[in-house]
Structure formats: C-alpha cells, structure tokens
N, C-alpha and C positions, 0 to 999 in steps of 0.2 A: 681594635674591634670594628668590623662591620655589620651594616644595618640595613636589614633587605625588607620589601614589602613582598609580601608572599600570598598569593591564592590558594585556600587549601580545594581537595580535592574529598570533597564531603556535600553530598546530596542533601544535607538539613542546615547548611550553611549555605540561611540567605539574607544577609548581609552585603551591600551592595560595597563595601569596603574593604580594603586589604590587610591582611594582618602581620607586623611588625613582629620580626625575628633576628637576633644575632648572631654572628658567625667571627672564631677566628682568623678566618683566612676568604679571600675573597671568590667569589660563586658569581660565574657567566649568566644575564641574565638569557629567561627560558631555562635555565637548568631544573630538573626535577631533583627535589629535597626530601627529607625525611622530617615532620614535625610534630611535636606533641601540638594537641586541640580538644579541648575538654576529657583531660588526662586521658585520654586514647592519641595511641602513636598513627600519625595518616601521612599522607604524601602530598605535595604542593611544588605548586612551581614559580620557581625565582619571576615578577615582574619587574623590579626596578629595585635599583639602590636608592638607602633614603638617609636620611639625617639621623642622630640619634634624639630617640623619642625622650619625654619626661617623662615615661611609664618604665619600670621595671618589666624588659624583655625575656622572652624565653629563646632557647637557645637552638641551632638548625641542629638539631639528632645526624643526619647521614645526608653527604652530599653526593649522589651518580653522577660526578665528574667523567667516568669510562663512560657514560653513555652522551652521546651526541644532542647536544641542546634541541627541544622541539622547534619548529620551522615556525618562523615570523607568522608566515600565514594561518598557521593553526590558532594560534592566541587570537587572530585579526577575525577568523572564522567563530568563537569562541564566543568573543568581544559583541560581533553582528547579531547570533542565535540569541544573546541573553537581552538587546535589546526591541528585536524584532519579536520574539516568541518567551516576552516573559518567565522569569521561574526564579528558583535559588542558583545563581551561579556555580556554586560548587557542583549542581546535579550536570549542567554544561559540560566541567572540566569533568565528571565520572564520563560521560562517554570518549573522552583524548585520551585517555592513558589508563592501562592496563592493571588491574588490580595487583597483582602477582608481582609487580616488579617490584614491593614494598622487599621482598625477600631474594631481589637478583642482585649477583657479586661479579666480581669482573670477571672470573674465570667461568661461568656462565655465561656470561655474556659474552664472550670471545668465542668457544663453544658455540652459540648459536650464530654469528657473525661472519665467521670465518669460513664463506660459499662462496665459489665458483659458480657460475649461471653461462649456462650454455651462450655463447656470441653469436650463432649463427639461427636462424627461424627457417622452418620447415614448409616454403611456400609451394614446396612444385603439390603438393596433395590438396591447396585451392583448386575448387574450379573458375573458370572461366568470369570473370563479371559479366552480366548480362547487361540489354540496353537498357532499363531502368535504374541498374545498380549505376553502371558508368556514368550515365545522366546526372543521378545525386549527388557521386563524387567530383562531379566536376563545377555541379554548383557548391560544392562546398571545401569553399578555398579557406575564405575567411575564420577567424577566433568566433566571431559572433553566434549565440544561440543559434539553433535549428530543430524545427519541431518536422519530425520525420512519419510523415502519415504512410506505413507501408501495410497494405493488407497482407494477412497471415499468409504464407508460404514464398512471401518474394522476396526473401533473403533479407531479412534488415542483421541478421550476425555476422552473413558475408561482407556487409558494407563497416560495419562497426570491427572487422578486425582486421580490413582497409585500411579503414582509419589510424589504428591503433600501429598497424605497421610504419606509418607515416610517424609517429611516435617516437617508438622503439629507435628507429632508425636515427632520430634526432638526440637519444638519450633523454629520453622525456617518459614520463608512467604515463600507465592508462588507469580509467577507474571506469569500472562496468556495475554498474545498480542491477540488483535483480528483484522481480517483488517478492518471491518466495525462497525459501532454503531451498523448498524442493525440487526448484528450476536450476539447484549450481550442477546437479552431477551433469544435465545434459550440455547446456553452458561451458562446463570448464573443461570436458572435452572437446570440442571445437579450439577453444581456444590452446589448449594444451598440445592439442596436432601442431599445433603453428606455432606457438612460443615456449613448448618444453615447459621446464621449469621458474622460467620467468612468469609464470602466474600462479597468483597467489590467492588463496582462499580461504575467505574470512568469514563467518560468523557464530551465531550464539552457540551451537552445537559441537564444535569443537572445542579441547578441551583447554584451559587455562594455559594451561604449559605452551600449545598450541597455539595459540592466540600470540602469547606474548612474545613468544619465538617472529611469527609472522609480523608484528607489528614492529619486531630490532631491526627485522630484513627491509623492511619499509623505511625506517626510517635511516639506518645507515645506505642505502642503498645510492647511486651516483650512473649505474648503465639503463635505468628504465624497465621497470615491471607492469603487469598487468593485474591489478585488482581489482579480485570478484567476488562480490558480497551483497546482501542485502542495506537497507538504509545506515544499517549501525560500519557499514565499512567506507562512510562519507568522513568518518574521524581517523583516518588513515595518515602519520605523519611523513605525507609526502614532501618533499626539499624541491623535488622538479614534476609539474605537471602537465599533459598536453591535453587530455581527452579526458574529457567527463561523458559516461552515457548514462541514461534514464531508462532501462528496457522496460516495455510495456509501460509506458509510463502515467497511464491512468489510473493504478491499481492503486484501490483506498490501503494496503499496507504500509504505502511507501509514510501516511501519518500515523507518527508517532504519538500514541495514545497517553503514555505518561509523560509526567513534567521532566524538561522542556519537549511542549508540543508541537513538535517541530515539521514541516513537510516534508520532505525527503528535495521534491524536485527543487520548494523555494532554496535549500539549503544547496543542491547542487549547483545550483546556478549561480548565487554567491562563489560558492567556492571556485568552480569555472574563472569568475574574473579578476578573483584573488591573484591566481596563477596566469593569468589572461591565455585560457587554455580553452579549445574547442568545446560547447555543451550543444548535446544532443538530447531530446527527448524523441522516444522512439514507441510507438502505440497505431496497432490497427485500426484501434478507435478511439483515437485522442478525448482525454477529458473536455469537456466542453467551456469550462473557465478556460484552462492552456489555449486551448483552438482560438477564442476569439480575443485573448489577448496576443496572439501571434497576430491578427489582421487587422488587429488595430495597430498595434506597436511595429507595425513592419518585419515581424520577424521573419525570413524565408521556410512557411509549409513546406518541402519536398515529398509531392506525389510518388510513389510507388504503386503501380497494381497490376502488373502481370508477371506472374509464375516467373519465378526462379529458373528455375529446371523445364526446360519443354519437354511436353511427354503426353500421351493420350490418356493418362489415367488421371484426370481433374477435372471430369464430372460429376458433379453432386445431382443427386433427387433429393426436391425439397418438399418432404408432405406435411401441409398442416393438420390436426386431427382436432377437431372440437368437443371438448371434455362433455361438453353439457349433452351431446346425444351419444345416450345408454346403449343401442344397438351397435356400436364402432368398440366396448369394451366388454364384451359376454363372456370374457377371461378370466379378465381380471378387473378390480374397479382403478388399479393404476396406470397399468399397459393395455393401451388399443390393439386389437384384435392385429391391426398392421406393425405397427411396432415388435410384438410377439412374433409375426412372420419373417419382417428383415433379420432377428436377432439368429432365431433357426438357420434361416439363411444363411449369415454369415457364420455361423457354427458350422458346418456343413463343410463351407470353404476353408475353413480352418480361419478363420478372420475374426478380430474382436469388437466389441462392441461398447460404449461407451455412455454412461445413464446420468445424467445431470439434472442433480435435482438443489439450489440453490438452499443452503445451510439454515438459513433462516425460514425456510419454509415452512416450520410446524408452526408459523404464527395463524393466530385465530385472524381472518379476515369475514366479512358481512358485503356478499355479493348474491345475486338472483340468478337462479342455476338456469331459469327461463333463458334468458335476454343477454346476461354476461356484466348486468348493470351491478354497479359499485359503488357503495356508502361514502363520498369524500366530504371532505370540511367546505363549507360554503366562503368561508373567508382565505384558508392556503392552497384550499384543492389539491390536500392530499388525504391519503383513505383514512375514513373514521376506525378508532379501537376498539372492540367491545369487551366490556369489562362487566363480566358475570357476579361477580358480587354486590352490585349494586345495579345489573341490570342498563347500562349506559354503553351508548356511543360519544367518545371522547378525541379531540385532537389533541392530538401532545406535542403540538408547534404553539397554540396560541389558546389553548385551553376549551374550544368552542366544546358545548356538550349536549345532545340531544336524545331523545328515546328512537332507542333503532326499530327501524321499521318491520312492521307487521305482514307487510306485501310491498311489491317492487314497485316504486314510483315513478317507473319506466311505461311497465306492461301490464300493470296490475294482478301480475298473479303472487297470490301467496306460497314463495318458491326460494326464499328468504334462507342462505344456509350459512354456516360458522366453522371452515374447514378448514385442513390442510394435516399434512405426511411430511416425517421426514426420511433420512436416509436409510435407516436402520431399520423403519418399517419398508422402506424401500427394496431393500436387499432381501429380508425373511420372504418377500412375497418374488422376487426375480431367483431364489432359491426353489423356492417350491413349484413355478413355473418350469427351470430350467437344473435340473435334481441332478445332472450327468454334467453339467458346465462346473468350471474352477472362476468361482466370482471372488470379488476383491474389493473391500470398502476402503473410502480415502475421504476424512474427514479430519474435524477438529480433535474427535473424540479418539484417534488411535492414540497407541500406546507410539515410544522411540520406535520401536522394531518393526512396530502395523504401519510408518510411516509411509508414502511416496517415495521421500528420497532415500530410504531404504532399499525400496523395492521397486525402483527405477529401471534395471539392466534387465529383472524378471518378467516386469511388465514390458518394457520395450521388445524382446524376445520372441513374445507371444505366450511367454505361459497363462497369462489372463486369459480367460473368454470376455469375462463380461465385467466391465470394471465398474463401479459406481461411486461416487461421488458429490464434492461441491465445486466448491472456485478451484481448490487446487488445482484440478484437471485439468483446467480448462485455460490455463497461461503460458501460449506458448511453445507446449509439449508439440512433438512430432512421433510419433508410434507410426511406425511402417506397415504392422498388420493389422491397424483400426480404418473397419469401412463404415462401420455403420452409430450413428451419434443419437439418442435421446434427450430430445426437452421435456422431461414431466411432466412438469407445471411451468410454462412461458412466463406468466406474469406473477414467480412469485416474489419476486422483489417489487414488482408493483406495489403488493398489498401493504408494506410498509409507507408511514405515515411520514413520507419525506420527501423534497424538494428534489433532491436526487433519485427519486425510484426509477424515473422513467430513463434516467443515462444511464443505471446500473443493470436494468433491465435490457439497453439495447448492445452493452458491455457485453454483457454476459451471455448472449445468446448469438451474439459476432463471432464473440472468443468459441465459444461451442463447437459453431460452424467451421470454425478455422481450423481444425480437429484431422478434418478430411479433405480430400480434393487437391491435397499438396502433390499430389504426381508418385502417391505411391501404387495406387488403387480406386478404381471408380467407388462411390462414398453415397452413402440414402442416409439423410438424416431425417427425422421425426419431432415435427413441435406439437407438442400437445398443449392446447388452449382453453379457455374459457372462454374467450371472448377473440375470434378469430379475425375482427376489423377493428379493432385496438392497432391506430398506426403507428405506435412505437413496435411494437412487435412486426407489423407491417415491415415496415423500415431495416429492422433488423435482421430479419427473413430474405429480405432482398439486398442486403449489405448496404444500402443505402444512404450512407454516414450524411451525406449534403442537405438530405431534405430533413433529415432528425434531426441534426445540428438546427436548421432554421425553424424547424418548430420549435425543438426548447426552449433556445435563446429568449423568439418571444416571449414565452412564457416566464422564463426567467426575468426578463425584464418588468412587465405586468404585476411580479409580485414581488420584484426589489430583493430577486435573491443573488447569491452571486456569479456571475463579476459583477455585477451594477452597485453591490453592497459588499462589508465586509464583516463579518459575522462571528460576535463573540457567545457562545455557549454558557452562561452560569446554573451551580445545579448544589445544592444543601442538602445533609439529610438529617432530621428527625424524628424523635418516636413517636410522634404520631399526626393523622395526615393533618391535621389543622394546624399543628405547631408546625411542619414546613410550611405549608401554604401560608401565615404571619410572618414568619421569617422573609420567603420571598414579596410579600406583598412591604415589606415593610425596607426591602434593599431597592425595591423599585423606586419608594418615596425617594432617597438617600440620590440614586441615582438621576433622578429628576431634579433634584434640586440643584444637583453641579450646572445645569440650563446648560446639555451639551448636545451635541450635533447628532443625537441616534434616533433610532427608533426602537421602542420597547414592546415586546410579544409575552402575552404570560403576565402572571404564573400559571404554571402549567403543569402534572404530574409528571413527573420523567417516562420516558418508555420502560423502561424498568421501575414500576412505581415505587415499590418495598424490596429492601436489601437488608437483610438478618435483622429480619424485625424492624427496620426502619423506613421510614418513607421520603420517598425524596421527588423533590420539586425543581422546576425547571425553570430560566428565562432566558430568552432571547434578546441580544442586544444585538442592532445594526447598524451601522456607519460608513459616509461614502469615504471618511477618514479615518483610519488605523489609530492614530493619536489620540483618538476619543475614546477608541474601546482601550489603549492601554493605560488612560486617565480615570476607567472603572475599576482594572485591574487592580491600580493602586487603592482602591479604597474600599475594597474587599473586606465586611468582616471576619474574625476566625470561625473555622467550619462550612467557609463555602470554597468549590473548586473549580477551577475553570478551564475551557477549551476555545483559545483562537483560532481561526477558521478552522471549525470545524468540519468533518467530512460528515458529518449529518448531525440530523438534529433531535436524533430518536435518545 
C-alpha cells in the first residue's frame, strides 16, 4: 500500500494542510486524482508520497494516469498566489484544473490530443516593422520584465507577435492577457493570420467541453502555442514558456475580485520567472504604481509614439465643450449643440460615431454648476457622498462627515447640484435625436447576444452609426469607419470617492481618444466638461502622460496611498448600521493591539452601504510591509472579508 499527501481541489477547503490518501499501486507525483472529501467525490493533485499515517485512510477513487502530470511550475505558481494573496487553497488549485475532467476517460482524451498544428506561420501578410517598433525590439533582447508605454495606434500587437515568433520558432508558448473577452475576437485574428491554429483561446464563455479540450492541448503540447485569454488564462498548464504579455495593462479587470484576490499583472510576472520567459506589460497609459516602480527598480519603459502606419488621415480635432453653459446645449441637456453636428456629419459620410459615457456615472455627485467646484474630504481629498436619507456628505475612505453645502464655497452662488445619467438614458435621448440612425448599446447590462464580442465583425463593418457605451469600447478597439468620439461627462470617474479617480479618469479618456486618428480617417472628438481646467482632464486631452504621472505621484505620496503604501481593504456586514459599525470599531481595537506597523482608516460605511438589507462597514489598513497586512488576515474574525491591494477603495 501507498500513502500520498493530496491537495483537494475544493474552494471551501481552507486548511493550510494536505490530506492523506491511499492507493494500491503507485501515482507520479503532480498526477491528478479522483478523491472522496466530505462524502462528495472531487479531484486533487498528488504532492508527495508520505508514510503511512496512524489515522484510518481513505482510498484514491480514479487515477488520470493517460493524462500528463501538471508542470512543476504550475504547483510552484499555486504555491506563490496562496502566500502572497491569501485565501483557501483549494479555491487556488479551482483556477489550474478544469472541472469537467472529473468525467474524462482515455478515449476522450486521445480524441482531443491527437492534433496536428500547422509547422509553418504565415509571416509574408506582416507589415513592415516601423522605426519605433524595430527600436523596441532591439532593446529587447533580454528575459527581464518590460513595461512597454506605446500610445494607441503604434502597433504594440505588431511588436508582441514579433516577439512571440521568436518563441514559436524556439518551441516555446506565448501567453497573451487581454482585459476584456470582448477584445479576443479582434486579437485572435491578428494572431491567427500568423499562427493558424496554434492559437488558442481561452475563456469564461466558451463552453466546458471547450475549455477542457483547450486546456489537454496545453498541457500535452511540446511544438509552442499561442495563448489568448483573459486573467483566468494565466493558469494555463504550460511545460515550455517564452513570453508572457499584459495588453493594456492598466486595466482594473485584470483584479480579481473574488478569493484569491489576485492581480493579474503581479501573477504574470511570477509566472514569467517561473519559466524565466520574456514579461511585457503593454498600456498607452500605464498604471501609475507599474510606472514608477519601473524607475525605481530599473526596469527598461520602452517609448513608442508615432503611428504605425504613415498616412495623412491622423488628425484629430479636439473640442472641449463646458457643460455648465446652457447656451452650447439647446438640444438636448446631454449632447452640445456641436457634438449633435459632428455626429450628423459623420452620418452623412457614412462614418460612425462613438458616445462614451463611463458606467458608473449614474452616481450622485455634489458639485457647483457656477464654477465647476466639488465637495471632497478634507482629510483624503477625494469627493464627498451624499447620502439623502440622512441628508449627509460622507467619505467612505476615512469616514469624515459633514452637512453639504447650501452655496459653493468657491463663488458663493447657490448653484449647488446632485447629478448625473447613465447609458440607457443616454441612448433613449441619441435615439430620439437621431430617429433614422442604427444605434447600439455596449454595457454591463446586455444580454450573451447584446454583447460586443458578439457583435464585433457588425460593428467593425459599419453597420453601427452610433455606438454607445462604457469602458468596453474603449480598450484597444480599432473600427476603420469611426471618426467621430464623444465624452459625456469627462470627470465622471472623478466624482467617485477614491484615490484612483484621477488615473482612471485620465485612463479613460486617453483610451477614448485613441479610438481615432489611427490612419484610417481624419477623427473630431468631443469632451464635454464641467469643469474645463481640471488638469487631469487637462492632461488627458492633451495625451500628456509625463506631467499627469508627476502630479499624481505627488499626490499619491502626500497621502500615503500606493506605491508608497500597501493597502489591505476589510469590509463586514450586518443588520443594522450600528451593529457594523461595533463590529468594525471593535476589530480595529483587536488590530491595534497586535502593535503592528500600519495605519488604520475607518470605520467607514462601504460605498455600497446596504446589501439585502444589510449594512456593511469598512476599513482601511496600510503598511510599508506586506507581512503586516497578511498578520491582520490571519486574525480575521468570521463574517469579515477582505481585499489585498485593492484596486479601490469604494
């Protein structure tokens, strides 16, 4: 008889030990098992032989011997995530290994294994490298990280399947991140022109069957694929890897929201040296933690900024339009009188148009319609809540609370307003504007079918006139018949109550911009503002990443957010708001008294205060050490839950 230590594969198994099984015949370790665990049948993977235990063993049910042990490095990657970003380990090992395979048999499994994969890549239908892209690639010789700052239209996919041919060519996989699903269809064709069937595509939306197929090819694989997927395709069990890419890789999807809360880029870059394989982050407007821990830590930035493609049609008009004067909107109270014109316009030309209005915009914000001035916290300096039930301006970083004002303490006029639109009123009204146009919404809120990556090839085509949207739109996408780009509302990621509004803010209206002016067609885009000398919009109007980065930084530093700190999220709910608010005041004590190296924010109402009936409470921990927030983790009582770095703190 043998006696294995097994890791099951069970998201409520958190137990930081391995559980003892026996078998009669011996099991490679890394082999994937079959085990009973609280009388349900699960799946688990061999880590070591052991001794036999003084406890009465249960027995290994089925051993996938046919199937090829998982790669050293996947456990090792496994191993890293469950100490760096806390959780139950079992929920770890659910993202490596495919549910469905509980039910795979060898003849399946040979069945899906048994591909031929084109040997040859289809390079004469590249163009040309330009001098930018040649530049890059020539600085990048080395394994070592690279954060690639290329602005929108100068080829950073040309460079990245450059690279990946350097790969291939060695017998080594690529792994390509994307932020959205609905960026693979444009994605995996590029890459498809050049590598056929050696690219592979992974994510949530395909179906089981699909998945697990994709993920045998992966892992029996020995000539070098191309994997293309969102975050969840970093648990890929690759055997040989050369390139890891990050595209766009500022984008707050790449974190992972439930446990393990993981970052997408931290884990890529693990993984990169696992394999000591090339990692690339790649973003027009690089996150601003990544950025200045590139120039501290010496990582080589590689500049890109001119056009791809030479050609005369990459000029943009850039108008800003000021929301607060009524005479520029006698149309409509959401589209300027000018905006309504380019749109016509480009109707006319047969050209589409493109309406961006940031998702989270129906938030109540308390600004002065006079002057463009804005309610923020006196202690975080970022925008106060108002919260009509009890008549309060509230921060929900640090709790500060105060009676919102009556008249602007700007300018003094009483002009005091509580606004904002979202998509959907957005479109009824670009509806009834433009009654003869084919408009199209792209949000959270569609159905599989209403999605983007549905209706990709349609919208790329020109059947759109007028598209409307959120973030989806605006990552990356290249539409050859969009000239003309709308900003609704410029700062409405501003009005959110976070340390990041002003990156997200200058994010998201770069990305906008970057929409147009790629050399298909001369491009007029529209910012409409409230507040038209707000230099983060400033900044971003003028693509001007150098001086935004140096204002934030400061700023970031002055109030100890991150990089200068590392920031754990805890957050309870309760039925009712005094019993959270005890709850958190009373894990603060708990936490103070360990006498550790943080700083504590809060309690604080969450940005979502009430959730089905309950209310939930917030605090902030910070530390210049990691170790310290995952010494809080540990003493968590039950019914709180938590987020290490978090990507906000709403």
């Amino acid at each position: 008889m043998y006696y294995y230590e097994i890791l099951p594969k069970d998201p409520s198994y958190f137990s930081e030990k391995l559980l003892t099984y026996h078998s009669e015949s011996k099991i490679k370790k890394l082999t994937i098992v079959k085990i009973a665990l609280r009388s349900k049948i699960n799946l688990g993977v061999v880590i070591k032989i052991t001794t036999k235990p003084r406890y009465k063993t249960n027995p290994v049910i089925e051993v996938f011997d046919f199937i090829p042990c998982l790669p050293d490095e996947t456990i090792k990657l496994m191993n890293w995530i469950h100490a760096y970003y806390p959780g139950p380990v079992g929920a770890v090992l659910q993202q490596l290994i495919p549910a469905n395979i509980i039910n795979l048999n060898q003849n399946t499994y040979v069945k899906n294994t048994t591909v031929t994969l084109d040997s040859t890549f289809n390079t004469n239908v590249l163009p040309n490298l330009s001098t930018d892209q040649k530049a890059a690639i020539f600085k990048m010789k080395n394994v070592g990280p690279y954060l690639l700052h290329g602005d929108t239209g100068t080829g950073k996919t040309r460079l990245y399947i450059e690279l990946a041919l350097r790969c291939l060519n060695n017998k080594k996989s690529v792994l390509i991140l994307t932020p959205e699903i609905s960026l693979t269809p444009q994605l995996s064709t590029e890459f498809k022109n050049i590598f056929g069937d050696r690219v592979i595509i992974t994510h949530s939306k395909i179906t089981p069957n699909q998945k697990l197929e994709n993920w045998l090819k992966i892992l029996t694989d020995t000539d070098g694929l191309v994997v293309l997927g969102p975050r969840s395709a970093l648990f890929s069990p690759f055997h040989k890897l050369g390139l890891v890419v990050v595209d766009e890789s500022h984008e707050t999807s790449y974190k992972q929201e439930q446990s393990p809360h993981y970052h997408a880029n931290r884990v890529a870059s693990k993984l990169a040296s696992l394999y000591s394989a090339m990692y690339v982050m790649g973003s027009a407007t690089p996150d601003v933690t990544d950025y200045f821990l590139a120039k501290n830590r010496n990582i080589p930035i590689i500049r890109m900024n001119k056009l791809a493609v030479k050609t005369n049609n990459t000029a943009i008009t850039k108008t800003i339009v000021d929301l607060k004067d009524q005479s520029l909107f006698t149309r409509s109270r959401m589209l300027s009188d000018e905006l309504i014109r380019i749109i016509e316009k480009s109707m006319l030309n047969d050209e589409q148009s493109l309406l961006f209005l940031n998702r989270r915009g129906t938030s109540r914000i308390i600004f002065c319609e006079n002057c463009g001035w804005q309610s923020l916290c006196p202690k975080c300096d970022v925008p106060l809540i108002y919260h009509g039930d009890i008549h309060q301006a509230r921060c929900h970083t640090c709790g500060h609370k105060e009676a919102p004002q009556n008249s602007c303490p700007s300018c003094g006029q009483a002009k005091i307003l509580y606004r904002g639109f979202g998509t959907k009123a957005l479109i009824k009204e670009v509806c009834k504007i433009f009654p003869q146009a084919k408009v199209k919404r792209f949000d959270t809120d569609n159905s599989k079918k209403e999605s983007f990556e549905q209706n990709y090839y349609s919208v790329k085509s020109g059947e759109t006139d007028i598209i409307v949207g959120t973030q989806t739109l605006i990552k990356g996408l290249d539409l050859p018949k969009l000239s003309t780009v709308g900003v609704i509302v410029a700062e409405s990621a501003l009005s959110f109550p976070d340390y990041t509004a002003s990156e997200k803010t200058y994010q998201q209206i770069n990305q906008v911009l970057g929409r147009i002016g790629r050399g298909h067609r001369h491009g007029t885009a529209i910012i409409q503002t409230y507040n038209p000398n707000n230099q983060t919009i400033k900044d971003s109007v003028d693509l001007n990443y150098e001086d935004f980065y140096e204002n934030e930084i400061k700023e970031r530093e002055t109030y100890d957010y991150p990089p200068f700190s590392q920031i754990l999220k805890l957050a309870c709910l309760r039925s009712t708001d005094k019993a959270a608010e005890n709850a958190a005041n009373k894990l603060i004590s708990q936490i103070e008294n360990l006498k550790l190296k943080v700083g504590i924010a809060g309690p604080a109402p969450s940005f979502h205060a009430k959730i089905d009936h309950k209310f939930q409470y917030q605090i902030i921990v910070r530390s210049k050490l990691r170790s310290e927030l995952i010494k809080v983790i540990k003493i968590l009582p039950s019914g709180w839950t938590y987020d290490i770095d978090p990507i906000n703190l709403l």
